[in-house]
PDB file of N, H, CA, C and O in Angstrom:
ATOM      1  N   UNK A   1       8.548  -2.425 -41.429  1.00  0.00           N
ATOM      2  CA  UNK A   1       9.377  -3.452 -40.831  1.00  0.00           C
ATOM      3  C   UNK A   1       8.592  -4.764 -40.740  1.00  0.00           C
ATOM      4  O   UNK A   1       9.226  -5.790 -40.987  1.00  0.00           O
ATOM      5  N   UNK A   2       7.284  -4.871 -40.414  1.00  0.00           N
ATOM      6  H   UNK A   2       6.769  -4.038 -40.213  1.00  0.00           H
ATOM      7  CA  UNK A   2       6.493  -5.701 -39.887  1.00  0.00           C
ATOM      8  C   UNK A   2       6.566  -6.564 -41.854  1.00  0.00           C
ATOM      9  O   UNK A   2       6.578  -7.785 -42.008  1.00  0.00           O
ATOM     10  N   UNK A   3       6.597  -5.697 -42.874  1.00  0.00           N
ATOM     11  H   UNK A   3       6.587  -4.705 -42.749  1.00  0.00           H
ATOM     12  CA  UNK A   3       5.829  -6.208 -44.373  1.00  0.00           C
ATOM     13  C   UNK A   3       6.839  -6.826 -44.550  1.00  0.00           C
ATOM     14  O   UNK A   3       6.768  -7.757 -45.352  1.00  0.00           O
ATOM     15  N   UNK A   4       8.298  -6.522 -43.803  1.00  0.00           N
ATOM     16  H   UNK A   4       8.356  -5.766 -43.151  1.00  0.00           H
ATOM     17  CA  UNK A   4       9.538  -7.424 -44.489  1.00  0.00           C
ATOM     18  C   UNK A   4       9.838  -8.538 -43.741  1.00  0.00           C
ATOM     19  O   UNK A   4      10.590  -9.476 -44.007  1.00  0.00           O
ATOM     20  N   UNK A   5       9.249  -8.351 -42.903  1.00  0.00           N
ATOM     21  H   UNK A   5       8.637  -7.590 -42.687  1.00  0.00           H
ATOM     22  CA  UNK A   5       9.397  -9.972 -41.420  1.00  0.00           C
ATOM     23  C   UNK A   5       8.428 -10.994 -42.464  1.00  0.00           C
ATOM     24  O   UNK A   5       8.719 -12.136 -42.820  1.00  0.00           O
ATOM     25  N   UNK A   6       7.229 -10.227 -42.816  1.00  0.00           N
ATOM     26  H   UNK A   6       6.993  -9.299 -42.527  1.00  0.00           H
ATOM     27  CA  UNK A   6       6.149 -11.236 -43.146  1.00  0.00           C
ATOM     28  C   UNK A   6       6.594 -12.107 -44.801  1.00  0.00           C
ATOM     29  O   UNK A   6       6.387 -13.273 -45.140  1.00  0.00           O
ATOM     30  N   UNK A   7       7.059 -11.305 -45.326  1.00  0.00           N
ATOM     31  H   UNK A   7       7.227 -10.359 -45.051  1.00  0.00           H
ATOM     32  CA  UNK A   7       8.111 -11.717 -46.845  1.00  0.00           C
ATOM     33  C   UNK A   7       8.909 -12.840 -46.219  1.00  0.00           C
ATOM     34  O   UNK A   7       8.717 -14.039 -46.418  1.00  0.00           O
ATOM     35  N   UNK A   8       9.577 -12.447 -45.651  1.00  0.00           N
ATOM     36  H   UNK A   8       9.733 -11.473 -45.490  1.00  0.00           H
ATOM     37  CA  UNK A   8      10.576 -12.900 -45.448  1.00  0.00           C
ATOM     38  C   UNK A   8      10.215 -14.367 -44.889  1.00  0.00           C
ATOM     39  O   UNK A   8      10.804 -15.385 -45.253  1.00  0.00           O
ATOM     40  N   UNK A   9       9.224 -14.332 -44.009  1.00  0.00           N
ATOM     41  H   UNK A   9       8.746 -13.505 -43.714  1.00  0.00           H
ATOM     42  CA  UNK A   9       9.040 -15.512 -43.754  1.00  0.00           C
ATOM     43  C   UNK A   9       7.966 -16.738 -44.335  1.00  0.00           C
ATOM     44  O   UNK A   9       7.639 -17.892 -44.058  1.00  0.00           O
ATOM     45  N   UNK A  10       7.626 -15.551 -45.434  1.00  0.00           N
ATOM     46  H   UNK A  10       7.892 -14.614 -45.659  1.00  0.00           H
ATOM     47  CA  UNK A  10       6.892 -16.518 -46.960  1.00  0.00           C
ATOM     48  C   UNK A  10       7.960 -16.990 -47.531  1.00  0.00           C
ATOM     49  O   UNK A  10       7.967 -18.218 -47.621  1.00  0.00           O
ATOM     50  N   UNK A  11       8.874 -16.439 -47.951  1.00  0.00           N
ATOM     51  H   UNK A  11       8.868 -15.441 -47.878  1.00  0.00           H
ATOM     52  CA  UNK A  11       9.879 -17.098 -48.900  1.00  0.00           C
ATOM     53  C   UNK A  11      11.014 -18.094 -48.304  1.00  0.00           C
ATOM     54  O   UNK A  11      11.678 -19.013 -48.784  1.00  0.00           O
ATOM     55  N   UNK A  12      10.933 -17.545 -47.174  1.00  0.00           N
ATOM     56  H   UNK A  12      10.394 -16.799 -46.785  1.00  0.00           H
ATOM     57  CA  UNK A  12      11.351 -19.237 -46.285  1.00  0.00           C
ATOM     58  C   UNK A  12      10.581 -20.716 -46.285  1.00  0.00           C
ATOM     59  O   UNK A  12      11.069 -21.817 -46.542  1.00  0.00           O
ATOM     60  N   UNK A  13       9.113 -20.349 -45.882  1.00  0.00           N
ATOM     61  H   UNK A  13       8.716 -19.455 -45.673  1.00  0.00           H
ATOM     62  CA  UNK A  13       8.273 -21.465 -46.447  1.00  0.00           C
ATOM     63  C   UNK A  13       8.053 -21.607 -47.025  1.00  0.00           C
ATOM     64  O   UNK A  13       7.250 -22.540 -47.040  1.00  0.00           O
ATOM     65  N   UNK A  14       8.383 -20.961 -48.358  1.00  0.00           N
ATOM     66  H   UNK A  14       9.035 -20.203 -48.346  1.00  0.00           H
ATOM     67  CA  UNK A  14       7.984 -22.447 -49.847  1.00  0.00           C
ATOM     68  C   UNK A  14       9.119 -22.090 -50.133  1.00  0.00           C
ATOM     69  O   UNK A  14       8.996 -21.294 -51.064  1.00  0.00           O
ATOM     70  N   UNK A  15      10.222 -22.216 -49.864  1.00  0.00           N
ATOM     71  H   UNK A  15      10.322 -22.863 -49.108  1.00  0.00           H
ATOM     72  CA  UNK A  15      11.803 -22.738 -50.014  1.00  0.00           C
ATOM     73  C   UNK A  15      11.972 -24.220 -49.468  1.00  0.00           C
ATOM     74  O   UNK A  15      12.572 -25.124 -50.049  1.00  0.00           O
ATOM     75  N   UNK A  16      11.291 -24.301 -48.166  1.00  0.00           N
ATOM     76  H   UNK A  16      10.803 -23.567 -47.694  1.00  0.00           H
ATOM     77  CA  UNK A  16      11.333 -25.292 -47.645  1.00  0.00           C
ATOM     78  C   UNK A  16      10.290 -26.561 -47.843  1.00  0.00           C
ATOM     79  O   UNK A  16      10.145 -27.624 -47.239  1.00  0.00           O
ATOM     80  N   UNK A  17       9.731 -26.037 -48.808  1.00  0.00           N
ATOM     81  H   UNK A  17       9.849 -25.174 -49.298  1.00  0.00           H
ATOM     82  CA  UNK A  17       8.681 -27.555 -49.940  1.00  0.00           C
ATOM     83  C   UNK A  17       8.971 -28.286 -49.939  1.00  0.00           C
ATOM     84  O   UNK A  17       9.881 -27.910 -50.678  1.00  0.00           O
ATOM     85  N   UNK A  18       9.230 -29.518 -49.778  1.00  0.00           N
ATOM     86  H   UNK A  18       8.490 -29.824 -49.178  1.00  0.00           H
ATOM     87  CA  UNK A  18       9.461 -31.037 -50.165  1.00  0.00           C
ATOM     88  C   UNK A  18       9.735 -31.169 -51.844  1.00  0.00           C
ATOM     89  O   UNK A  18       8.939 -30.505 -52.508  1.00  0.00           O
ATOM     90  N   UNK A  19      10.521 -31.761 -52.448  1.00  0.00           N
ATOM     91  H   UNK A  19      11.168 -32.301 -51.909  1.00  0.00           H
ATOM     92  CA  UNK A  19      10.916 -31.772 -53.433  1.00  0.00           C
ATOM     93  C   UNK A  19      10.005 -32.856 -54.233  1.00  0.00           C
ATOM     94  O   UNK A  19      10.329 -32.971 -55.415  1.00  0.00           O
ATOM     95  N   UNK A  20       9.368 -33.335 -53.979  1.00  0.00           N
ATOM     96  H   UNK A  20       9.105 -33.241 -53.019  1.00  0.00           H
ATOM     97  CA  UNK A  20       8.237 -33.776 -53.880  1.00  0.00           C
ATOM     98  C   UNK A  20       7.261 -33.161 -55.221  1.00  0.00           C
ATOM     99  O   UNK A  20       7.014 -33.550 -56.363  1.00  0.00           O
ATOM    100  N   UNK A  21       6.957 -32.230 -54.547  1.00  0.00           N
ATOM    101  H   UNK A  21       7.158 -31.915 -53.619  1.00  0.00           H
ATOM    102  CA  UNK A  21       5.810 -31.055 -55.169  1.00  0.00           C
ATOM    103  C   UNK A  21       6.355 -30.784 -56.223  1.00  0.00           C
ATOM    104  O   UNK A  21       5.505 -31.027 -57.080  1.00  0.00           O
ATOM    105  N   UNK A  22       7.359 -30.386 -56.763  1.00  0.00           N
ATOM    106  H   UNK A  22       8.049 -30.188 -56.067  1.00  0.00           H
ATOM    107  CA  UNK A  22       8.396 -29.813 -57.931  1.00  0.00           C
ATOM    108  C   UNK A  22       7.613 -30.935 -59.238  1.00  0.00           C
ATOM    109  O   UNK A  22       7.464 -32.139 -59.031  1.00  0.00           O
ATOM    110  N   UNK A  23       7.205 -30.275 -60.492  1.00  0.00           N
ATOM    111  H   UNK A  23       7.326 -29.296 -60.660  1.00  0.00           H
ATOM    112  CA  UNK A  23       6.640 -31.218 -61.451  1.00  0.00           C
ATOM    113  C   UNK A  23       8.423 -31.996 -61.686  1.00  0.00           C
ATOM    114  O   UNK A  23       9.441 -31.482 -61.222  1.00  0.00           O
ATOM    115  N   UNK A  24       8.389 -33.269 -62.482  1.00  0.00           N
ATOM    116  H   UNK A  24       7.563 -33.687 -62.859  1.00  0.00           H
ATOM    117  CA  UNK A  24       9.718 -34.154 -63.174  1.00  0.00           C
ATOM    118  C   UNK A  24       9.822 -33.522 -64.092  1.00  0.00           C
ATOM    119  O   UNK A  24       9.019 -32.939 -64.820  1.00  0.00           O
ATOM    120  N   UNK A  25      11.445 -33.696 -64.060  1.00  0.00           N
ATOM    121  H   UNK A  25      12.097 -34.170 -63.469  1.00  0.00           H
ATOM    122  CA  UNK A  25      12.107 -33.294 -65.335  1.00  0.00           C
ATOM    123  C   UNK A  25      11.814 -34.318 -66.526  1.00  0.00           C
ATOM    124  O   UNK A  25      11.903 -35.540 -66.408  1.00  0.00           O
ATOM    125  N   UNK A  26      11.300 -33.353 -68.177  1.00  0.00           N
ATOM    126  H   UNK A  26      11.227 -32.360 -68.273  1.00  0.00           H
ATOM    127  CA  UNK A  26      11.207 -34.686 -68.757  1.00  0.00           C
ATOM    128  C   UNK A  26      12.357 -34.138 -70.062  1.00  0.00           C
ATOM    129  O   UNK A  26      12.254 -33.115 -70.739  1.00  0.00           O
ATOM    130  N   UNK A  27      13.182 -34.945 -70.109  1.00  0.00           N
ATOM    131  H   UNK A  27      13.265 -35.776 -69.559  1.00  0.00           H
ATOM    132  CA  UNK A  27      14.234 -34.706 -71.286  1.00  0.00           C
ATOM    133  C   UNK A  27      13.448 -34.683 -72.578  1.00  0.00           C
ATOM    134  O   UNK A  27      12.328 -35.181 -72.693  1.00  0.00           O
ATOM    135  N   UNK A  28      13.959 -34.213 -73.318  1.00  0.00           N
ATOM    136  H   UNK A  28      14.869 -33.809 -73.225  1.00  0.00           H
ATOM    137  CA  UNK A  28      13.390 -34.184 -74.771  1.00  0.00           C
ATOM    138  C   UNK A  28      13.822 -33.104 -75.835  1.00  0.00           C
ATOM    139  O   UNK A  28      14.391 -32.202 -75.220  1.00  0.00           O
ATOM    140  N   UNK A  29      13.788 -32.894 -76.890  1.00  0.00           N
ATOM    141  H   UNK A  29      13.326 -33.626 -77.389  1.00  0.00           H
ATOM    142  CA  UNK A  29      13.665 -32.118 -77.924  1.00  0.00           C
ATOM    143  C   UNK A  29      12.616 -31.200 -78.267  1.00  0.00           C
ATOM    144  O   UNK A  29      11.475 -31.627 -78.448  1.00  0.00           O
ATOM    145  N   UNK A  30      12.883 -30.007 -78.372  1.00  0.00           N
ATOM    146  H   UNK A  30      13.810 -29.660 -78.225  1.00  0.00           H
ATOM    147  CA  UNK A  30      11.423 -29.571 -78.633  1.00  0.00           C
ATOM    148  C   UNK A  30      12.073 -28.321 -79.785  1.00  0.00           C
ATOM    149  O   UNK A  30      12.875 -27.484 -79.370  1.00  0.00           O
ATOM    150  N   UNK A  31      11.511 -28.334 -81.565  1.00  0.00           N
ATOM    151  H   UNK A  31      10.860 -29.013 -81.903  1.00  0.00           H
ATOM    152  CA  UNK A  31      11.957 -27.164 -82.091  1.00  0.00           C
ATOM    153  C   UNK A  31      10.468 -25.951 -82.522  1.00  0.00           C
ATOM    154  O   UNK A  31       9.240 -26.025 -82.525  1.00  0.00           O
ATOM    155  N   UNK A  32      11.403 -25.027 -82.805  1.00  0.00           N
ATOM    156  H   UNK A  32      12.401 -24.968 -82.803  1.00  0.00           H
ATOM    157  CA  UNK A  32      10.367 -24.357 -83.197  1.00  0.00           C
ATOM    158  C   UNK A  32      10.152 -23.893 -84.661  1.00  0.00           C
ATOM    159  O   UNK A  32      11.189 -23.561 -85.234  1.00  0.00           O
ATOM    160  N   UNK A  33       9.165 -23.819 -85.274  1.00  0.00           N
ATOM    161  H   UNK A  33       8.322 -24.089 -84.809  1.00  0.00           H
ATOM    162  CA  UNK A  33       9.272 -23.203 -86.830  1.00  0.00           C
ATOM    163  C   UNK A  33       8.519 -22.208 -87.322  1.00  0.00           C
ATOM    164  O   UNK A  33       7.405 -21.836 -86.953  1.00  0.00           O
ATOM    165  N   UNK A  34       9.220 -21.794 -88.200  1.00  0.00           N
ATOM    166  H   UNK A  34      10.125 -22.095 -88.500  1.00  0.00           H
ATOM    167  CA  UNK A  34       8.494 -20.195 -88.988  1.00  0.00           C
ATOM    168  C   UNK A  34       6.913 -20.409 -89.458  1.00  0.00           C
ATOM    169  O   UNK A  34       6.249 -21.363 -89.054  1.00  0.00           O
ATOM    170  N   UNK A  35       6.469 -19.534 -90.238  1.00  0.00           N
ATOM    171  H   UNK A  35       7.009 -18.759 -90.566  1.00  0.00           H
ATOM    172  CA  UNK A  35       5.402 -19.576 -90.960  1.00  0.00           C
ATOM    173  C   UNK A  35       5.494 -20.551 -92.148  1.00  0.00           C
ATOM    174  O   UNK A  35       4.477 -21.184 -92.429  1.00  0.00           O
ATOM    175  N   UNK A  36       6.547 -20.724 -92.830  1.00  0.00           N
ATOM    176  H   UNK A  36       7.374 -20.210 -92.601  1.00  0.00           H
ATOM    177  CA  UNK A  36       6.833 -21.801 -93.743  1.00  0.00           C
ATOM    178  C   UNK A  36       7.280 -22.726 -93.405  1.00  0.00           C
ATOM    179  O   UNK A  36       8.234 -22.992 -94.136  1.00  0.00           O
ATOM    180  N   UNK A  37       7.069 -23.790 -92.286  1.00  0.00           N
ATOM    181  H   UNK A  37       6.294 -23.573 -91.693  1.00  0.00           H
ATOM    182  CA  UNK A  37       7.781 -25.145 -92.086  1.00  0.00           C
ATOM    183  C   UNK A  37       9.713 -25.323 -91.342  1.00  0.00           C
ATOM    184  O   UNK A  37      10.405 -26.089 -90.671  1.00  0.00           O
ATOM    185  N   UNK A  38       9.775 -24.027 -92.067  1.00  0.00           N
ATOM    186  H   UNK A  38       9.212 -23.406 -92.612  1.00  0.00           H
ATOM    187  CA  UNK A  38      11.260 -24.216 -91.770  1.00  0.00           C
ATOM    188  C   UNK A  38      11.660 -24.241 -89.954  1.00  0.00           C
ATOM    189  O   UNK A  38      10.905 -23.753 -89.114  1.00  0.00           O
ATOM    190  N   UNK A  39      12.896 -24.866 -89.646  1.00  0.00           N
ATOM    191  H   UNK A  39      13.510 -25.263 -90.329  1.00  0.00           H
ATOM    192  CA  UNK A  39      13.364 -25.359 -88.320  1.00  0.00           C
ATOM    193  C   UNK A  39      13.589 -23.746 -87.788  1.00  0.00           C
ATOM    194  O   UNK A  39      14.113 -23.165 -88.738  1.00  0.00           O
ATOM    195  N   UNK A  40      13.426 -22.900 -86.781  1.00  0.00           N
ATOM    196  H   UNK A  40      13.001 -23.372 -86.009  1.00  0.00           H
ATOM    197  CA  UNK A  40      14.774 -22.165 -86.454  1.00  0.00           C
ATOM    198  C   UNK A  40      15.215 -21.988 -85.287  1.00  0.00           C
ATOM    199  O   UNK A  40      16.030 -21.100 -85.036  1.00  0.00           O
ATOM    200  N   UNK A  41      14.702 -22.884 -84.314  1.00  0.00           N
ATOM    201  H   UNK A  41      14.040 -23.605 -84.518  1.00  0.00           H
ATOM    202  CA  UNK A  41      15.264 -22.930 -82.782  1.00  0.00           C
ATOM    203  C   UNK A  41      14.824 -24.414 -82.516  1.00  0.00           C
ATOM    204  O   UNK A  41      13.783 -25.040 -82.718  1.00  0.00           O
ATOM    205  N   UNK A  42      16.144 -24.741 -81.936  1.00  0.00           N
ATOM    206  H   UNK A  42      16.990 -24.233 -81.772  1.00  0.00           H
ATOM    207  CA  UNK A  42      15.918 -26.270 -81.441  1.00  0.00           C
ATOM    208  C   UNK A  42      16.434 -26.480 -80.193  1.00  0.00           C
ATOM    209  O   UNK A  42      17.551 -26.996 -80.139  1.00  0.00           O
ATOM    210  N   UNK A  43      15.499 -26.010 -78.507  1.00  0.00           N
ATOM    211  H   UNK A  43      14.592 -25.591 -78.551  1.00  0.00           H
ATOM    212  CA  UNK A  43      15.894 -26.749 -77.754  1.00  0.00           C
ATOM    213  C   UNK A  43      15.610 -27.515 -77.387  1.00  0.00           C
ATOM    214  O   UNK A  43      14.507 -28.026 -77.581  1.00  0.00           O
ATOM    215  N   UNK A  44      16.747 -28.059 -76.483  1.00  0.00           N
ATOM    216  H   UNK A  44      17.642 -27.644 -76.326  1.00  0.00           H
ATOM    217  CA  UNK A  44      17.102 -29.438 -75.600  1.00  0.00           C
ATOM    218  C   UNK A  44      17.036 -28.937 -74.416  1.00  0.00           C
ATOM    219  O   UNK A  44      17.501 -27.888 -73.970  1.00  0.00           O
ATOM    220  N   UNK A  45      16.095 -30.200 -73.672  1.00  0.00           N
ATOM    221  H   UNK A  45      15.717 -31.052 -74.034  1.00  0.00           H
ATOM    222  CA  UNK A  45      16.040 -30.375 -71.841  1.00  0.00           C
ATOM    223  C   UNK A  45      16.905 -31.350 -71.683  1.00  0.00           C
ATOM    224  O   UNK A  45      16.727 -32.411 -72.282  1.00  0.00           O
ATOM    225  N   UNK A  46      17.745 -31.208 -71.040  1.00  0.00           N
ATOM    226  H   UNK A  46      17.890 -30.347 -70.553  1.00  0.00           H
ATOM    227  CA  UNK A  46      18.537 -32.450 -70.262  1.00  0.00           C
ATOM    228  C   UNK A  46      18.202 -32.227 -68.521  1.00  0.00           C
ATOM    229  O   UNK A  46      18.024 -31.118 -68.015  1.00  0.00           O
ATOM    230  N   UNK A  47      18.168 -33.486 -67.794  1.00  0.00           N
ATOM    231  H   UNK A  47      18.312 -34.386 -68.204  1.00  0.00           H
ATOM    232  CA  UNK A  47      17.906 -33.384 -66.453  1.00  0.00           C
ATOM    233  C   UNK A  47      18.733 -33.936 -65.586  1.00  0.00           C
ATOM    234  O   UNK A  47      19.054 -35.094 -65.851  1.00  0.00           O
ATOM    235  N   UNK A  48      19.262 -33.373 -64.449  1.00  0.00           N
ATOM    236  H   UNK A  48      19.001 -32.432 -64.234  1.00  0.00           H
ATOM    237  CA  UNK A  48      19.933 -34.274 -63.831  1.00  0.00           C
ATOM    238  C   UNK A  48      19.462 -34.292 -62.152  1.00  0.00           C
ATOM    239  O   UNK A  48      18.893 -33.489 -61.412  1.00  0.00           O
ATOM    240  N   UNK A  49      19.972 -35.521 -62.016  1.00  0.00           N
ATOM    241  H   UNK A  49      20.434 -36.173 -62.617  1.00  0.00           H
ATOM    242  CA  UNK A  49      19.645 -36.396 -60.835  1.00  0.00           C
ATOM    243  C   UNK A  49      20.445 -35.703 -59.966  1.00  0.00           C
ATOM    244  O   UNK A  49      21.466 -35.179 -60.411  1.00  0.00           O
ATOM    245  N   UNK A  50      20.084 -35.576 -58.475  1.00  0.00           N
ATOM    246  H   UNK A  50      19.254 -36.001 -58.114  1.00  0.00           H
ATOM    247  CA  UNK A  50      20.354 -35.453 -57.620  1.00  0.00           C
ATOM    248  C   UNK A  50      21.139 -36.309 -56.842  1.00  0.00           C
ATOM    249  O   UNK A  50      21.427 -36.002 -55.686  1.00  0.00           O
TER     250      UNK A  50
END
C-alpha cells in the first residue's frame, strides 16, 4: 500500500513540471533511406501552439 501512495505521488510531481522544461517543438522533414540511396519513409513534425 505504502509502494502505491509513493508512485502515485511521483507521477503527480513531474506531471506537474512547468512547461517550461519540455524541449520545443521543431517542425521539419526528416526521411529515411535504404542501403541504396533510395527514399522509403518520410516523416513530418508539425507543432502546435497552445
Amino acid at each position: 500500500m505504502l509502494a502505491i501512495a509513493v508512485i502515485a505521488t511521483y507521477v503527480a510531481w513531474r506531471t506537474s513540471q512547468p512547461e517550461a522544461q519540455r524541449p520545443p517543438c521543431e517542425p521539419g522533414r526528416q526521411e529515411q533511406k535504404d542501403a541504396g540511396g533510395k527514399v522509403v519513409k518520410v516523416t513530418r513534425t508539425t507543432c502546435f501552439e497552445k
